[in-house]
N, C-alpha and C positions, 0 to 999 in steps of 0.2 A: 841869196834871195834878191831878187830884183828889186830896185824901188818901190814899181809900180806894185805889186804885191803886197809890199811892206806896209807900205802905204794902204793899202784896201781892209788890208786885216788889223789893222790898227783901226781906221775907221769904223769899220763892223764893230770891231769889241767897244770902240768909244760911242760910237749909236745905240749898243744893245743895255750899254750900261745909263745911260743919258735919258732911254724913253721908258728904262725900269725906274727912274726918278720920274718923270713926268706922271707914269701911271701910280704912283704909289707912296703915302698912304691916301685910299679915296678922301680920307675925313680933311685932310691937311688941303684939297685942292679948293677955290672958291666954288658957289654955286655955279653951274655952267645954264647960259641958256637955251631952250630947246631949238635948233638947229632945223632949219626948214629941209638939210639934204638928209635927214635922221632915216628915213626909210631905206637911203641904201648903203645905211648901215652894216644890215646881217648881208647881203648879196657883197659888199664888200669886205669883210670879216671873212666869209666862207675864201672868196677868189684870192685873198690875199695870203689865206693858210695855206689855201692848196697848194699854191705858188709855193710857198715855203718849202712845205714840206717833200715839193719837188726836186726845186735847189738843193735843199739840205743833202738828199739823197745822191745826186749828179755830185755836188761836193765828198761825200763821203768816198762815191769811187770812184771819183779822181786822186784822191790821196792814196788809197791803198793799193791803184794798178797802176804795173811799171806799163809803158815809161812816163813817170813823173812828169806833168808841163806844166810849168807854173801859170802859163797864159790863158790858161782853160781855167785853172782855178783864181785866177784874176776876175775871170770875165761872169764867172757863176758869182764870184762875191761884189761884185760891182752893179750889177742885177740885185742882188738883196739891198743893197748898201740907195741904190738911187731910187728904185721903186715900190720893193715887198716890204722892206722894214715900216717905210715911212706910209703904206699904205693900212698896215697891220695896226700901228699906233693910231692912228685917223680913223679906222674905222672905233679903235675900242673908243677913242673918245666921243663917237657921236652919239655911243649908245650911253644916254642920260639918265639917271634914277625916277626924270621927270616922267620921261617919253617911255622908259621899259622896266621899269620899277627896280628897288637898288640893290634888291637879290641878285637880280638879272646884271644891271651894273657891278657888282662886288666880284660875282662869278667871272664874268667875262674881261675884267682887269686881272684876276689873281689869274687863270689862263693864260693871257697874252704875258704876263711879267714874265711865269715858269717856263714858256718859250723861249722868250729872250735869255732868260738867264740858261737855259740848257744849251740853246744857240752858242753862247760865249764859251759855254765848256768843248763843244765841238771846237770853235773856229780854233780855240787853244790849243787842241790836239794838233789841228791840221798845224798852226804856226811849228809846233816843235817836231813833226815828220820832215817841214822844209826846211827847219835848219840842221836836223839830225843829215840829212841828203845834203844839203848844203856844204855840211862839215867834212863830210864824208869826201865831198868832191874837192875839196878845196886842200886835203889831204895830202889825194892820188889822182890828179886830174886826167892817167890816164886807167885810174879802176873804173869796173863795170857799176853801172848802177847800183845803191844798197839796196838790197831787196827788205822790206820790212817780215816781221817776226807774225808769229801768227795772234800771236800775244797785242803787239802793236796794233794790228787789224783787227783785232777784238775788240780795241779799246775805243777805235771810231766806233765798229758797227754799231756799241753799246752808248757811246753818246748820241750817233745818229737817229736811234731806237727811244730815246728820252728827248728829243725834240718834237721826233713823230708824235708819243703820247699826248702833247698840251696842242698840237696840230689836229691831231685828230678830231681832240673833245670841243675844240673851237669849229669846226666844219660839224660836227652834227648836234652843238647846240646853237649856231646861226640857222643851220638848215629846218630844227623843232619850233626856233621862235623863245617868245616868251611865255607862250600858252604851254608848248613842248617842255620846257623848260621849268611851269608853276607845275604843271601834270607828273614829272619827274620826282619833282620834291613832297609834290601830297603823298603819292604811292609812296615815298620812303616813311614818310612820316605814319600811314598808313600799317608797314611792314612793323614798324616800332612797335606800335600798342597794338595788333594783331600779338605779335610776340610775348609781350605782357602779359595780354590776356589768359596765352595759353599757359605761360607761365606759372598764373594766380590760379588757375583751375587744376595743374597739379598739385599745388600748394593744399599740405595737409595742416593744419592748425593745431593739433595733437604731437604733431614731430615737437623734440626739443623738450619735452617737458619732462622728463624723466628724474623721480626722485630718489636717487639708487647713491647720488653723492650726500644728499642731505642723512639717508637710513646708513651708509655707513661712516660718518660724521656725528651720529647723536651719542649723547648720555646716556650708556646703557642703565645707569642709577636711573636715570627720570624716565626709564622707558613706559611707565603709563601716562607720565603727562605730557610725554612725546607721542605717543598713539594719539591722545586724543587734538593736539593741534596737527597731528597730520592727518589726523581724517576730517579735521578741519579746512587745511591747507586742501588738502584732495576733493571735498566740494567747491571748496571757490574756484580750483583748476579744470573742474568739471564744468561749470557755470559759465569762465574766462573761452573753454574750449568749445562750451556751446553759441555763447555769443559770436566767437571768432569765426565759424561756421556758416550764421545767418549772414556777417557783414559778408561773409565773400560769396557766399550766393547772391547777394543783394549788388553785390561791387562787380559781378560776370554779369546780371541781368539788365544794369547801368553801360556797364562798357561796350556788350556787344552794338547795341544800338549806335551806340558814339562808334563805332568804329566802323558803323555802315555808312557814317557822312562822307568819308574820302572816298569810297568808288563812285556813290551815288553825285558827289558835285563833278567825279571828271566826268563819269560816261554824259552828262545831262548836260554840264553849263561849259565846261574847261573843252572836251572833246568834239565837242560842236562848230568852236571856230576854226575855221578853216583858212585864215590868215595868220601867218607869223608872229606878226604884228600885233599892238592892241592900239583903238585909239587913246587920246590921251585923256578922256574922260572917263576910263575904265580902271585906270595907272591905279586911282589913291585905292577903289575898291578894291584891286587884286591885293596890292598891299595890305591890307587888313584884312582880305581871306587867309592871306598865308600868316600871318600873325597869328589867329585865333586855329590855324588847324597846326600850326607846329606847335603850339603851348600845349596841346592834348596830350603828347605824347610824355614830356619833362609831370607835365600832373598827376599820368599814369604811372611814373616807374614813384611818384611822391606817395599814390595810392598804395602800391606795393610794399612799399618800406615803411610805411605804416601800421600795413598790418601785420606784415610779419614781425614787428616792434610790438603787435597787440596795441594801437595809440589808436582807438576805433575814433574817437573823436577828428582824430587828425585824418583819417581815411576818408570819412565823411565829407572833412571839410575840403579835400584837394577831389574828392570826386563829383563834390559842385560846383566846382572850377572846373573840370574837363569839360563838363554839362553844359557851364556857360558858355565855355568856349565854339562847344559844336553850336548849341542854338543863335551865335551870332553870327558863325559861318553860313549857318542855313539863310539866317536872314537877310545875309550882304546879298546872297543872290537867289532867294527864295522866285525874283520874277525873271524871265527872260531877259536875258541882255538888250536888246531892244525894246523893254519897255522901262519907262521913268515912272515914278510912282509918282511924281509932281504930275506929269500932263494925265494921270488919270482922272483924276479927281472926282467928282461922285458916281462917276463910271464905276460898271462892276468890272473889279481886279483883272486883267487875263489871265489867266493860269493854264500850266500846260502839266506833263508829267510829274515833273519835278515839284511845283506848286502841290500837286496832291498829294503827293508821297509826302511832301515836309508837315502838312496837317497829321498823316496818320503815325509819325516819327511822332511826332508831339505829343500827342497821346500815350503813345507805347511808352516815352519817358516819361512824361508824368507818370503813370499808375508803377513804372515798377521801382522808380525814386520817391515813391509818397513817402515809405518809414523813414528813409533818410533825412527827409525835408520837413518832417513833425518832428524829428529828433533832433532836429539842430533850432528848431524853433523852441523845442519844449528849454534847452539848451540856453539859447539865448533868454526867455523868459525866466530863466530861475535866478539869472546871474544879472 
């Protein structure tokens, strides 16, 4: 292997491992302050991936087609090493928790790491092709080149193929933004309790109660004062089975609603901007819309396990938690992004689609969460 080579590929791996320290962990790094070139952030995040993931490729087949040059793959890794690495790193760091909120920061660090660290498993491969060739030559200087195995060239293709992946995800969530990117995560968290839902509505409350172990486990001596606690037993199961029936009619006619706020905030407030970007006065509220519409779904699957536990109490109480959750989402952006509700002041409100539909949301949940909400108060007034 040549110096100059030797030399390259050691620095790549000692770069790739040095800016996996730099990025990681976020929590360990100081506050960063928000950076006047932050906006060309994502345009350089995208051109530094692409780049990459160009090189990576030009690299991979340069290692697997004879004839071998080590000066060609000098000159690809020398190009990562002075300008895509060190642009890839600089971009993630200007994207700030301040400037793109810290979802968008977390993601776009754990990305860039999985890059680098897949990057290093390639450039490793390549290192042990040039000295396998190397060896080879130093051998039989006057054998024909080693031709590699298909096995060996399987083994690039497949790490070349695992840099692509965290290359890719970085070029189309710079290109969606941070709107692209809040919109991504609502619809998952959306598909969650969609899921739930249908779940709770095949959910029969009757399954599972079968008393076929207790009739042949009794005393057949005491079989009439066995008849008579199980026909005991059998009303309160019938009562237990009726109740369980009302909460979950009552827990489908709560949910569906809650689960109409994720399309109705992307198509109305999230889909609307048309900048990547957000300003930095919008940071803290997105933050707290995604807070209060991911907690919907962790409360939904607590709704579930509730009641298939029969704990109506506990169902109740974690489906006034989902509730809250949706009507604070509504609220962070019930007005138009463009308006402050400070400069309205005894102005009447503007309100556009969104504004109306969140009045008649509110209604629909009140009236069909009323018993819930007299039951948890009768609840708390007795205790």
């Amino acid at each position: 292997m040549s110096r100059r080579l030797s030399i390259l590929i050691a620095t790549t791996l000692e770069l790739s491992q040095q800016f996996q320290t730099t990025l990681s962990p976020p929590s360990a790094n100081p506050a960063v302050a928000e950076s006047p070139n932050k906006d060309n952030a994502l345009p350089l995040l995208s051109a530094s991936s692409t780049a990459l993931k160009s090189q990576v490729t030009k690299l991979s087949l340069l290692a697997i087609t004879s004839p071998f040059t080590h000066s060609a793959i000098a000159t690809v890794l020398s190009d990562l090493n002075t300008s895509i690495l060190p642009s890839l790193v600089t971009a993630a760091l200007l994207i700030t928790p301040n400037a793109y909120t810290k979802a968008f920061h977390s993601e776009i660090r754990v990305l860039v790491k999985s890059t680098l660290k897949e990057l290093s498993v390639l450039v490793q491969e390549v290192k042990n092709i040039v000295e396998q060739k190397d060896k080879a030559k130093a051998e039989d200087p006057k054998r024909a080149e080693r031709q590699l195995s298909q096995s060996e060239k399987d083994v690039i293709t497949v790490a070349t193929g695992r840099v692509w992946e965290p290359c890719d995800a970085l070029i189309d969530v710079a290109g969606k933004g941070v709107i692209g990117f809040v919109i991504r995560r609502v619809e998952e968290w959306r598909n969650l309790v969609k899921d739930a839902v249908e779940e709770i509505e095949e959910w029969d409350p009757g399954e599972g109660n079968d008393d076929f172990l207790d009739d042949l486990l009794s005393d057949s001596e005491n079989g009439e004062d066995y008849g008579v606690e199980n026909s005991r037993r059998g009303d309160q199961d019938e009562e237990q089975k009726a109740a369980l029936q009302e909460q979950k009619k009552t827990t489908i006619r709560i949910l569906k609603p809650i689960a109409q706020v994720f399309p109705a905030i992307v198509k109305n407030r999230l889909s609307t901007s048309e900048n990547p970007t957000v300003p930095s006065s919008r940071v803290e509220k997105l933050e707290l819309l995604m807070l209060n519409l991911q907690s919907i779904p962790n409360y939904v699957d607590e709704v579930a396990g509730a009641l298939y536990e029969a704990n109506l109490e506990n169902s109740s109480r974690y489906l006034m938690k989902a509730r809250a959750c949706a009507a604070k989402a509504i609220d962070l952006v019930v007005l138009p992004w463009d308006v402050n509700p400070e400069d309205v002041g005894d102005q009447p409100t503007p309100e556009d689609k969104f504004t109306v539909w969140s009045k008649t949301w509110w209604k629909v949940v009140d009236e069909v969460s009323r018993s819930i909400v007299d039951g948890t108060e009768k609840t708390n007034t007795s205790r």
